[in-house]
N, C-alpha and C positions, 0 to 999 in steps of 0.2 A: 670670201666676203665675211666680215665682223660681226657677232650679233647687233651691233648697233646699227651698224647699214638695212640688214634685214628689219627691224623692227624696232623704227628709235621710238616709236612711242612707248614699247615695252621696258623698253631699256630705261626712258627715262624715268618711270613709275617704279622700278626693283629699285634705281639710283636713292630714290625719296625715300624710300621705305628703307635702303643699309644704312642711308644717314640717319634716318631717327632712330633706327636700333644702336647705331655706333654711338650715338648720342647719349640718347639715353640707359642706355643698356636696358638689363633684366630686370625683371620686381615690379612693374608697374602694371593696374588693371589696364585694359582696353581703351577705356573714354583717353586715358594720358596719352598712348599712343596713337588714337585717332585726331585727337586734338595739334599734336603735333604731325603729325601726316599733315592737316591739311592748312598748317602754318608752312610746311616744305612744298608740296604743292603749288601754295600761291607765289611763296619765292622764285622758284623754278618754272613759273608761269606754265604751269601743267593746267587747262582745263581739266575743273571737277565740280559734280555735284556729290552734298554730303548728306548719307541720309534718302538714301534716292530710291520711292516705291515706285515698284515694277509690278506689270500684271502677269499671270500666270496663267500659262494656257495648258488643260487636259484634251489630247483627241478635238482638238479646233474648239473648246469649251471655254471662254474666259473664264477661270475660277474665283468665287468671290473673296478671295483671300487672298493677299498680295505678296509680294518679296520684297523685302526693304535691303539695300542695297549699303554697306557702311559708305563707299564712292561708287561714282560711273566717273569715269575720267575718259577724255578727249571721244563724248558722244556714247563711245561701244564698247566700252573697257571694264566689268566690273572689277571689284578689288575689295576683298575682305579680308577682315583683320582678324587674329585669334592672336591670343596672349595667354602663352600657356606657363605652369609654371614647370612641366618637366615632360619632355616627351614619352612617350608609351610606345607600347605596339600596337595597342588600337589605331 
């Protein structure tokens, strides 16, 4: 079995995100490649929210500080973006 049979939603959300990097390549901050993310997204009729706060739970605690999410796609999927300019070992 293919990873796409296994987990096409997964599959189709890395699909969005090799297009925008093939696209656009390297050099750009984060907003350009988010904004394009979720110009491929709607093409590909990927349900997403963009920007999507989450609550955060300590020990069954809601904590008063939240998690903002760059996407939640199809419900339960977070997806976050980093735009680095050159990898590390950190």
């Amino acid at each position: 079995m293919d990873a796409e049979a296994k987990d096409p939603q997964t599959h189709a959300i890395i699909g969005a995100a090799m297009e925008v990097h093939s696209t656009l390549g390297p050099g750009f901050l984060e907003p350009v490649y988010q904004e394009a993310l979720a110009v491929e997204f709607a093409d590909r009729e990927i349900p997403f929210e963009r920007e999507k706060e989450l609550p955060v739970y300590y020990k069954e605690h809601r904590l008063a500080c939240s998690y903002r999410a760059d996407f939640k796609c199809y419900e339960d999927i977070i997806v976050e973006l980093e735009a680095l300019s050159s990898l590390s070992g950190i």
